[in-house]
ZABAPA-312778 format. One record per residue (C-alpha): residue number from 1; residue in one letter; x, y, z. Coordinates in steps of 0.5 Angstrom, whole numbers, plus 500, padded with zeros to 3 digits. Layout:
<pts>
<NUM; 'A'; <X; Y; Z>>,
...
</pts>
This chain:
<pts>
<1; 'X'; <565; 322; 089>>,
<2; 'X'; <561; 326; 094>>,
<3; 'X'; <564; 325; 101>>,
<4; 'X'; <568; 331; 103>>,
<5; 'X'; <575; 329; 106>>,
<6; 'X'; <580; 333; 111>>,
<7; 'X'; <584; 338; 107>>,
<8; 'X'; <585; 341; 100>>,
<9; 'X'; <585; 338; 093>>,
<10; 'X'; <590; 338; 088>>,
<11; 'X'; <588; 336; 081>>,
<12; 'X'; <595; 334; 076>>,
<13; 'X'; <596; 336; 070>>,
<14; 'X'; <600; 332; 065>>,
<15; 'X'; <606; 336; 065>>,
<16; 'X'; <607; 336; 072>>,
<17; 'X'; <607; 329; 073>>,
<18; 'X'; <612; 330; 067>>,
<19; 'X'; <616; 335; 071>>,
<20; 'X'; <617; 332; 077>>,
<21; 'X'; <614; 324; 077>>,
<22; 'X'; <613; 324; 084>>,
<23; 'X'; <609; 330; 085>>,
<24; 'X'; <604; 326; 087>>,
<25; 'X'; <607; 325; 093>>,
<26; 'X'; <608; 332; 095>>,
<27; 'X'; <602; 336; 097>>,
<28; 'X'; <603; 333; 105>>,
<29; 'X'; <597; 331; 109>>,
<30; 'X'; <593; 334; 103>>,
<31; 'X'; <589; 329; 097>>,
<32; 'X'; <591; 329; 090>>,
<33; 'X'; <586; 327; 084>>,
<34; 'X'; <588; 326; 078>>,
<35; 'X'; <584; 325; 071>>,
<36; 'X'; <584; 320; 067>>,
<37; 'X'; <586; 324; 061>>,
<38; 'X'; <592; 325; 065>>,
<39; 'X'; <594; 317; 064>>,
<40; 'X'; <592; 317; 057>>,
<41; 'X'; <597; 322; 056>>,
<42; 'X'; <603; 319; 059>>,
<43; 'X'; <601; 312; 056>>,
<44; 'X'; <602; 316; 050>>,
<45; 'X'; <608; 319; 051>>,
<46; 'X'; <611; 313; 056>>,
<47; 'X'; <614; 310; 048>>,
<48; 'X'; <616; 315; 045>>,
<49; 'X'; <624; 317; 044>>,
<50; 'X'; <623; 324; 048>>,
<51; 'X'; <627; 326; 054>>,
<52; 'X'; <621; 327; 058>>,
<53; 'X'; <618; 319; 056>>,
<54; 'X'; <623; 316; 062>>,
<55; 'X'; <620; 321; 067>>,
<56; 'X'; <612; 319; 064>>,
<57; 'X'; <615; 312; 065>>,
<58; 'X'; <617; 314; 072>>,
<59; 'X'; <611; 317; 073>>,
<60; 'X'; <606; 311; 071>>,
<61; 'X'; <610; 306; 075>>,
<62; 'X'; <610; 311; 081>>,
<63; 'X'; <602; 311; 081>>,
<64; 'X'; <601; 304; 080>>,
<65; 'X'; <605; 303; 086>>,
<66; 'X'; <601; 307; 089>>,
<67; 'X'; <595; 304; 086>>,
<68; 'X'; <596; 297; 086>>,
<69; 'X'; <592; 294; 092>>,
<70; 'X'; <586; 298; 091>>,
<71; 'X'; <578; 297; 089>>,
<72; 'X'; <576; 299; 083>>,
<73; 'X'; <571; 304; 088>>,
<74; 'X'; <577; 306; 093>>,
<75; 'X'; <582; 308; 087>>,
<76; 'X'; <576; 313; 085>>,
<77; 'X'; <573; 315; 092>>,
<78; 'X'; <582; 316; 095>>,
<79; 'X'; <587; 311; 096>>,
<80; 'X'; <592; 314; 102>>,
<81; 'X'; <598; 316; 101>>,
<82; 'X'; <602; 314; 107>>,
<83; 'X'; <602; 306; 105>>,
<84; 'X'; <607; 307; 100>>,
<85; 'X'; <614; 305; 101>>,
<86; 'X'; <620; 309; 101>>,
<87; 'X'; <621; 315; 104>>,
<88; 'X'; <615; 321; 102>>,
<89; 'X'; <611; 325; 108>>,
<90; 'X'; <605; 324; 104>>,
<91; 'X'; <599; 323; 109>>,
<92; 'X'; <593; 324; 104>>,
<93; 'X'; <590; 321; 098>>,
<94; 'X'; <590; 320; 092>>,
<95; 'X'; <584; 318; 087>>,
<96; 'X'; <584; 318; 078>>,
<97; 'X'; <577; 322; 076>>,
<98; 'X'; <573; 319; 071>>,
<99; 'X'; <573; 324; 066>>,
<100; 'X'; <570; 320; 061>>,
<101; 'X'; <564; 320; 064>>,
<102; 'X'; <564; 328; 063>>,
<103; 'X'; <558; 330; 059>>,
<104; 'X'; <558; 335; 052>>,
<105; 'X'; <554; 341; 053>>,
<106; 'X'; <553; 347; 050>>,
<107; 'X'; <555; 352; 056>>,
<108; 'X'; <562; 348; 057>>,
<109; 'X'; <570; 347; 053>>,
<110; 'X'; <570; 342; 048>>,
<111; 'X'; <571; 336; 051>>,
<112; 'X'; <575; 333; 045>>,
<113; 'X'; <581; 337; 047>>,
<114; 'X'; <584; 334; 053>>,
<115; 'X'; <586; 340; 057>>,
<116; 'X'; <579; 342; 056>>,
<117; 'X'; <577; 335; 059>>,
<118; 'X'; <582; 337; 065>>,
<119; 'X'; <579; 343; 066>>,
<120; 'X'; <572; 341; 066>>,
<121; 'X'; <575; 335; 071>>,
<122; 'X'; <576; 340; 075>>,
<123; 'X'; <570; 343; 075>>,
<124; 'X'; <566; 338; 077>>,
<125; 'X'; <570; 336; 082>>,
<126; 'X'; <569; 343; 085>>,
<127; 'X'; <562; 344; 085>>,
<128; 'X'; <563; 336; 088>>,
<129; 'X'; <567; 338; 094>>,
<130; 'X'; <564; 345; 096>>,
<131; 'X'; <565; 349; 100>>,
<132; 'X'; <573; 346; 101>>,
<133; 'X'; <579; 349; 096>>,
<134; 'X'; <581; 345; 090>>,
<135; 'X'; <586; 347; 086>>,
<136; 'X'; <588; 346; 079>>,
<137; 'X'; <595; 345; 078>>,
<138; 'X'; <599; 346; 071>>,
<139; 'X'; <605; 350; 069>>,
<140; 'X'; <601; 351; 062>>,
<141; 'X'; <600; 358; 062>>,
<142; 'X'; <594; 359; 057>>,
<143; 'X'; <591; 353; 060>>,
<144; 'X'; <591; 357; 068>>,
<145; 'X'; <588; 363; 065>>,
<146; 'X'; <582; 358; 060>>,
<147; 'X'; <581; 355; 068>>,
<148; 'X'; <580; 361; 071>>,
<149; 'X'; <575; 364; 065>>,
<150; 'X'; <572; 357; 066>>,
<151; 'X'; <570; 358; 073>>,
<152; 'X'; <576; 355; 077>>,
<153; 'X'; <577; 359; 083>>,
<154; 'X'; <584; 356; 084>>,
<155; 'X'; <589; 355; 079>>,
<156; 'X'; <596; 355; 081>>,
<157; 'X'; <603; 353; 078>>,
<158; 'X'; <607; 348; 081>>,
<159; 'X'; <612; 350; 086>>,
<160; 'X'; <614; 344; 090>>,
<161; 'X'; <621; 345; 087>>,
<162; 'X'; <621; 353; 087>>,
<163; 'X'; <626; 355; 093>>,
<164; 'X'; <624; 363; 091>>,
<165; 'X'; <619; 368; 090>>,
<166; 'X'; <623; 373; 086>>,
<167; 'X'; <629; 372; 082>>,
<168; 'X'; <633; 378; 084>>,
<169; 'X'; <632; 373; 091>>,
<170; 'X'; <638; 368; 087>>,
<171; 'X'; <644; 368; 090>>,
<172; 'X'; <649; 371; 086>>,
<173; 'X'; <655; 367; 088>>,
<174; 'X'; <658; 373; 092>>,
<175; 'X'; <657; 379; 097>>,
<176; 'X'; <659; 385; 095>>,
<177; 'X'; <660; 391; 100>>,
<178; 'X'; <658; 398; 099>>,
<179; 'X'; <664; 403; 099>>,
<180; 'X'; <671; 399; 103>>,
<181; 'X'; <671; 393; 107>>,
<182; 'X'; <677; 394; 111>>,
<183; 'X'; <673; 400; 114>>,
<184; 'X'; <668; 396; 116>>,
<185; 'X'; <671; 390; 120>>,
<186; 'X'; <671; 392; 128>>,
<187; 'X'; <676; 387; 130>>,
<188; 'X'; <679; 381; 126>>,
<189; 'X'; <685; 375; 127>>,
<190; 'X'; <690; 374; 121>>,
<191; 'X'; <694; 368; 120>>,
<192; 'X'; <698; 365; 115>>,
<193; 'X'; <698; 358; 112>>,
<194; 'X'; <703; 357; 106>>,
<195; 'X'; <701; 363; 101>>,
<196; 'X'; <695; 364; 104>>,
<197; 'X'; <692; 369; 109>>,
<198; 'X'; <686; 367; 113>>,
<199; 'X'; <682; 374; 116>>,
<200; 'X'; <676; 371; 122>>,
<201; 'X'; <671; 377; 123>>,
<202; 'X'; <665; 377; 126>>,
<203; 'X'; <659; 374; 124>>,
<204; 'X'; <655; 380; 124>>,
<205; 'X'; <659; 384; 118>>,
<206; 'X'; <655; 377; 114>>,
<207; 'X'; <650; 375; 117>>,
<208; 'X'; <647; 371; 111>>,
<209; 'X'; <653; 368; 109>>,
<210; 'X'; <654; 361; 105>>,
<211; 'X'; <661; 356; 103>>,
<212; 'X'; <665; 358; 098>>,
<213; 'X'; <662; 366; 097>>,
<214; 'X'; <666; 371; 095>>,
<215; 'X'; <667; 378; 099>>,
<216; 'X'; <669; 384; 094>>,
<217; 'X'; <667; 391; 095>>,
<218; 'X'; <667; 398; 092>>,
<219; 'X'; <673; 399; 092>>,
<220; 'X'; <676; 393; 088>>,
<221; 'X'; <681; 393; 094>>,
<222; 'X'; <678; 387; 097>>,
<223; 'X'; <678; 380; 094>>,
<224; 'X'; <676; 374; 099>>,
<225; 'X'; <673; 367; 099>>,
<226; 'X'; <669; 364; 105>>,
<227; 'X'; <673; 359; 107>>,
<228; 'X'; <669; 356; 114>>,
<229; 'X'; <664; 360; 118>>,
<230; 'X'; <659; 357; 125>>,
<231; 'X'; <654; 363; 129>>,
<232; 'X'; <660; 367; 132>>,
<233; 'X'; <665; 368; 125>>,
<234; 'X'; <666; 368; 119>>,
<235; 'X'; <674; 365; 117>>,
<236; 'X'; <675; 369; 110>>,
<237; 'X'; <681; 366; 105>>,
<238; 'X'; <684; 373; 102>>,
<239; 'X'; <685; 372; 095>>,
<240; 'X'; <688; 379; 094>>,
<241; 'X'; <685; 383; 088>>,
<242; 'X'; <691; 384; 084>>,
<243; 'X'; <692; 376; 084>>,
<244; 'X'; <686; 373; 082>>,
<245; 'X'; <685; 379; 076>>,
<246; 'X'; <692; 375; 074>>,
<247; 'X'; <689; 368; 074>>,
<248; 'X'; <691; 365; 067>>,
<249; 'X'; <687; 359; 063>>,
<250; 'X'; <690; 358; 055>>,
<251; 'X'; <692; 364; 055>>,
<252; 'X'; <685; 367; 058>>,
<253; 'X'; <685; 373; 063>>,
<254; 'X'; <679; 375; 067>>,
<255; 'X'; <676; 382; 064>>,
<256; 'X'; <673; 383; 071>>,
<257; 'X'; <673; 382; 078>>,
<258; 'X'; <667; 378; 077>>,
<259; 'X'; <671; 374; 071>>,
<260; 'X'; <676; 373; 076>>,
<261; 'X'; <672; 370; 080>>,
<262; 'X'; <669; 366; 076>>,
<263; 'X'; <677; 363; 074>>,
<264; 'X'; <678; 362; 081>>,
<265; 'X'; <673; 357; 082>>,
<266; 'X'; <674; 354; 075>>,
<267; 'X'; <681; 352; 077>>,
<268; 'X'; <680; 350; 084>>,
<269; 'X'; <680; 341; 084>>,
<270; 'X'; <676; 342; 091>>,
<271; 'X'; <670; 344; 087>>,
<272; 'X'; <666; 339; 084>>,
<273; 'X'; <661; 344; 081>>,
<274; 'X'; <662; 350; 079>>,
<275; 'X'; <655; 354; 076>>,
<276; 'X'; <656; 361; 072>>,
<277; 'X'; <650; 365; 072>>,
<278; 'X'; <649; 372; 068>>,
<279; 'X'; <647; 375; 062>>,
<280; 'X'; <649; 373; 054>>,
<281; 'X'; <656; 375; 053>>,
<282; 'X'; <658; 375; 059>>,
<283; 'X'; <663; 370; 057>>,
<284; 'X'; <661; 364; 061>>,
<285; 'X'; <662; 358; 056>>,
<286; 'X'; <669; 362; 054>>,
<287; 'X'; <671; 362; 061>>,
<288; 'X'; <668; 354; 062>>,
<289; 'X'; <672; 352; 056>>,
<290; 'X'; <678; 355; 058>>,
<291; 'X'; <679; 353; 064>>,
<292; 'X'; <677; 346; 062>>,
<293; 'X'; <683; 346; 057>>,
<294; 'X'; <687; 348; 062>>,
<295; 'X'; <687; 343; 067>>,
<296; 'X'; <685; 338; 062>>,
<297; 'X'; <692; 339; 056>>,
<298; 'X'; <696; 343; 061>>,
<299; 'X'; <696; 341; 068>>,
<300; 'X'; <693; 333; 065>>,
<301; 'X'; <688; 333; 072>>,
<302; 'X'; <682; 331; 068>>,
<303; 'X'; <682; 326; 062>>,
<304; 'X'; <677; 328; 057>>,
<305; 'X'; <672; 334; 057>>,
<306; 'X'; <664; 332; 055>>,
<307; 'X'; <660; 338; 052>>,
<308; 'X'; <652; 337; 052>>,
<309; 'X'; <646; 341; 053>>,
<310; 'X'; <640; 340; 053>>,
<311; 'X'; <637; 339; 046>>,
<312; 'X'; <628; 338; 045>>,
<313; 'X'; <628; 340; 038>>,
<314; 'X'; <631; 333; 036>>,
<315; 'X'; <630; 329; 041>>,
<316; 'X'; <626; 324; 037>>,
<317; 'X'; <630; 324; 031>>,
<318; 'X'; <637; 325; 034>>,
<319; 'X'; <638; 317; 032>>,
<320; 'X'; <636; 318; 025>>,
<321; 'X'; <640; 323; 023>>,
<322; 'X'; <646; 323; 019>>,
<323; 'X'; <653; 323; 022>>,
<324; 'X'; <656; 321; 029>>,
<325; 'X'; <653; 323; 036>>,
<326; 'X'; <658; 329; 036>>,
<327; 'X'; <656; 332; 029>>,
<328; 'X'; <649; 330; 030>>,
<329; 'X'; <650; 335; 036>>,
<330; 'X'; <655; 341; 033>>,
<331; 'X'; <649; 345; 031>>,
<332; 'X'; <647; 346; 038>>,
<333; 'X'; <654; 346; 041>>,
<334; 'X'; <656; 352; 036>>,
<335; 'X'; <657; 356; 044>>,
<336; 'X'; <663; 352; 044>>,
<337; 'X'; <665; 351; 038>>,
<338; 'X'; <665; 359; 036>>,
<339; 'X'; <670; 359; 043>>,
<340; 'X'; <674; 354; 041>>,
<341; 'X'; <675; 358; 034>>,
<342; 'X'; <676; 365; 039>>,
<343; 'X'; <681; 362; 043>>,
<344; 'X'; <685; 359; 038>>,
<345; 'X'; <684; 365; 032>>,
<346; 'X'; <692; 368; 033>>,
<347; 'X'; <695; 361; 031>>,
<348; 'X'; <698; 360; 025>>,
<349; 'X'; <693; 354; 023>>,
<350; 'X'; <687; 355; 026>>,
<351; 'X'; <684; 349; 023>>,
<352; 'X'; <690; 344; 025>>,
<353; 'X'; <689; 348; 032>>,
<354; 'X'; <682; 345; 032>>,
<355; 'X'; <683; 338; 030>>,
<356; 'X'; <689; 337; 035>>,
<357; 'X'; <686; 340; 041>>,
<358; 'X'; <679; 336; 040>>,
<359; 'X'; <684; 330; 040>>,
<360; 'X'; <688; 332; 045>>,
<361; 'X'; <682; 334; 050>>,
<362; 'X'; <679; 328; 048>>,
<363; 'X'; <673; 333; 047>>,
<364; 'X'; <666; 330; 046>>,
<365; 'X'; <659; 332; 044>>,
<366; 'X'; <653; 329; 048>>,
<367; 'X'; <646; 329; 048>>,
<368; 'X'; <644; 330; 054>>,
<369; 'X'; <638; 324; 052>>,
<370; 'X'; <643; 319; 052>>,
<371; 'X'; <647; 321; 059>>,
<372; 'X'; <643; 317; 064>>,
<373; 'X'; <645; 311; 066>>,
<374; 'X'; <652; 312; 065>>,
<375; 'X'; <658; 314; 070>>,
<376; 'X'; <663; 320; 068>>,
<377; 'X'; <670; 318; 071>>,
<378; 'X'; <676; 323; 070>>,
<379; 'X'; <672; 328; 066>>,
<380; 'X'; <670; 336; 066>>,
<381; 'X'; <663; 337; 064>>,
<382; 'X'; <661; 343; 062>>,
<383; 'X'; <653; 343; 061>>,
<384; 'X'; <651; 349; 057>>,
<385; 'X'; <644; 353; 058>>,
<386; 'X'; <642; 350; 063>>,
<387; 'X'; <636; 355; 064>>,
<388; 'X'; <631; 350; 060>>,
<389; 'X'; <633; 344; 064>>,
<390; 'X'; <628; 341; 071>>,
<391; 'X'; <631; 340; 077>>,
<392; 'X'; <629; 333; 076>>,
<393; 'X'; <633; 333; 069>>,
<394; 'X'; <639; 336; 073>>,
<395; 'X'; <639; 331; 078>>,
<396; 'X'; <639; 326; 073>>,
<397; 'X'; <646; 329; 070>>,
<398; 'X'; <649; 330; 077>>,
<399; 'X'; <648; 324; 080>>,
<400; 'X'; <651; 321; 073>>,
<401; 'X'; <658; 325; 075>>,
<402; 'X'; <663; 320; 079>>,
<403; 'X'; <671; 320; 081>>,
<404; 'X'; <674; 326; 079>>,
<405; 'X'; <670; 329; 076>>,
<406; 'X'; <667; 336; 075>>,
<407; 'X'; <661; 339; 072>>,
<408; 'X'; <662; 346; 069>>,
<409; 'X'; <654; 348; 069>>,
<410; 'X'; <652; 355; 065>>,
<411; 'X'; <646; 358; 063>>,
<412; 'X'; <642; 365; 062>>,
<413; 'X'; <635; 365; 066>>,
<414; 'X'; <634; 371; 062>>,
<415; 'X'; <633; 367; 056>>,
<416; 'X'; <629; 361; 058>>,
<417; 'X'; <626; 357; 052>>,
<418; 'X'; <621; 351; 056>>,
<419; 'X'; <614; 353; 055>>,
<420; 'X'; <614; 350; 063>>,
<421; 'X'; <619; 354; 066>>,
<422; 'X'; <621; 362; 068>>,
<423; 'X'; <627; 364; 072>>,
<424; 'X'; <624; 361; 078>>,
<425; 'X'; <622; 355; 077>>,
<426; 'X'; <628; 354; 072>>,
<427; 'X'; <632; 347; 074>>,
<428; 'X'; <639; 352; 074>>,
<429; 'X'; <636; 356; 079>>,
<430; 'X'; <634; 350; 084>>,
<431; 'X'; <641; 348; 084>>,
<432; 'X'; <643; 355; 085>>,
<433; 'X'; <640; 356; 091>>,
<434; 'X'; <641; 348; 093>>,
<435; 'X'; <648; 347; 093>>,
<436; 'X'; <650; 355; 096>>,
<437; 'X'; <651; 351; 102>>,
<438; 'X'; <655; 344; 100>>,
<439; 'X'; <662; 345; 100>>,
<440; 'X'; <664; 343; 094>>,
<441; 'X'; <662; 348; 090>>,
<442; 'X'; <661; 354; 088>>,
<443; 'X'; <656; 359; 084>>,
<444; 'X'; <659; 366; 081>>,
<445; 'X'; <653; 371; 077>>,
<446; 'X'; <658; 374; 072>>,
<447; 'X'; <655; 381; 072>>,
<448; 'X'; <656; 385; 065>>,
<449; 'X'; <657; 384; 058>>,
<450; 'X'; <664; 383; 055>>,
<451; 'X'; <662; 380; 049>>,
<452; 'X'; <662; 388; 045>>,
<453; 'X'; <659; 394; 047>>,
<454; 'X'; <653; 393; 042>>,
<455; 'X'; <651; 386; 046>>,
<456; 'X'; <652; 390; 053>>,
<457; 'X'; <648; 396; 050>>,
<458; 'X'; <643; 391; 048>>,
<459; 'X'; <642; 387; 054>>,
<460; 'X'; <641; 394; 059>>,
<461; 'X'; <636; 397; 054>>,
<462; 'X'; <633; 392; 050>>,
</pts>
């Protein structure tokens, strides 16, 4: 491997590969090496009953369509890209290192752990193709940091699939006008259609305005919903404040404007999906819940409501354990349950309450593991903290969602478990910021703890 070809290379790691199966394909004109240890490691996981084994399957499948008409010495010297069938604009190579040649020296990381091997890997071929750049690719925190102490001068994470620097860059969902909107609107046109009044103001007052983004101001005398918009106005749909903080789902009244937002685009049919951001307590599964209630039992628009999230600790043994697919699930699902509990803890019977509802919602409790393949028809699902999913898991869910039916996506970024992700890379901030401009959806960040003084206290000073 000593002949220096044009571009950057980028050495993969495993679990890039396992967050995104076609990595390989989006690093442009540059060329992409990836060790033999790497394919040991998706060979390992590709038969196991993990969520991430379908994405090694994919993985592999992917490298040897990529692979499959090379030489023995093109496949390590660098296979391009640009052969490959479907739509990609990969134009560089792709090559396996053979790491099981690397040698076991005193001054080098143990060769028998494998991100050791990866490293080392990536040493060598650093020292190969001087003077270009080579960059390690990983989103193993520790393993970025043993790299850099071992010698690497670039390591770096994966942000293909990484739309903003900063999480206070997310888009919240609404813009909120300091002080009152009326006085800052120069000239606008009002017209009515049935009970709605429509308001086009100029595209300077918002100029980075997106479909469906509710306008407020300080002053709560101003409620409104962008309903269209092109480079000269922005045409807004008044909600009225005093309206939209009277919004009722089972029995359920917003406890603040950005609640009442929140109710809005829960109870409007034309949002195919509706994202809920925002701190633990700020009543994101309650208000989900109940708003599916009512347009399940109530209003009979949906037929039944699926409740999942996602569920690594037992994704192996999930088949094994005792009990149905929903008592399997309850221990993850408490979120729900404790919500269920609280909207029906006044009835006489609370537990006869609960079992009717479940009934008549025809309320299901699924993995998220066993939610591919299928198609949702008719149906409300709710998927809860959704902050530990990819965005590669959250596409797999969404394409999953057919006639009528409409995904209720909530989670914290605060409260990231994965070892792989941060509020940046998190998959719920993906579809934030790709679906801010799809009509059909909407996304409130639920700002404040309402939960009890002691969580809001806790979630502002702790």
């Amino acid at each position: 491997m000593s002949e220096n070809k044009a571009g950057k290379y980028f050495i993969l790691d495993t679990n890039i590969l396992l967050h995104d199966p076609l990595a390989f394909l989006n690093f442009d004109e540059h060329n992409v090496i990836i060790p033999m240890v790497v394919l040991e490691e998706l060979d390992k996981i590709k038969d196991r009953n993990k969520d991430v084994s379908r994405e090694a399957r994919v993985a592999i499948r992917s490298l040897e369509e990529a692979l499959k008409e090379a030489r023995p010495d093109e496949i390590i010297d660098g296979v391009k890209l640009s052969r490959m069938h479907g739509e990609h604009n990969a134009q560089g190579t792709l090559a396996i290192f053979p790491d099981y040649q690397l040698e076991q020296k005193e001054s080098v990381l143990s060769l028998s752990e494998n991100d050791h091997r990866i490293i080392q890997a990536a040493l060598e071929i650093q020292k190969d193709k001087s003077p270009a750049e080579v960059v390690l690719v990983t989103k193993d925190i520790n393993m970025r940091l043993k790299a850099k102490g071992a010698g690497m001068k670039y390591v770096e994470d994966y942000r293909t699939d990484q739309l903003i620097d900063d999480i206070r860059l997310l888009t919240k969902g609404f813009y909120k006008f300091e002080g009152d909107f009326w006085s800052q609107v120069g000239s606008v046109e009002t017209h009515q259609e049935g009970r709605d009044a429509y308001h086009a103001v100029g595209r300077e007052l918002l100029p980075q305005v997106f479909a469906n983004e509710y306008i407020i101001d300080e002053t709560n005398s101003f409620a409104a919903r962008v309903d269209t918009y092109d480079k000269d106005s922005v045409t807004l749909m008044d909600l009225g404040v005093e309206r939209l903080m009277s919004y009722d789902a089972w029995g359920v009244r917003p406890k603040n404007i950005y609640q009442a937002m929140a109710l809005h685009a829960l109870l409007d049919t034309h949002m195919d999906m509706v994202i809920l951001t925002g701190p633990a307590g700020s009543g994101k599964t309650f208000l989900a819940l109940s708003a599916a209630l009512q347009m399940v039992v109530e209003q009979g628009i949906y037929e039944k409501i699926i409740v999942t999230r996602n569920t690594p600790e037992i994704a192996e043994s999930i088949g094994y354990l005792p009990g149905t697919e929903e008592e399997k699930m309850a221990p993850w699902l408490s979120a729900i349950t404790d919500s269920l509990e609280a909207l029906h803890k006044h009835d006489e019977s609370m537990e006869s309450s609960l079992s009717y509802i479940m009934k008549k919602a025809n309320i299901q409790f699924k993995s998220l593991n066993f939610m591919r393949g299928r198609s949702i028809q008719n149906a409300i699902v709710i998927l809860d903290e959704a902050q530990n999913l990819t965005a590669s898991q959250l596409k797999t869910l969404i394409t999953r969602c057919g006639e009528n039916t409409k995904l209720i996506v909530s989670g914290n970024l605060a409260q990231i478990d994965s070892y792989y992700l941060t509020a940046v890379t998190s998959g719920l901030t993906y579809i934030v910021e790709r679906f801010k401009d799809y009509p059909g959806s909407a996304t409130v960040n639920l700002n404040g703890v309402v939960r009890s003084s002691l969580a809001q206290f806790a979630e502002e000073h702790l």
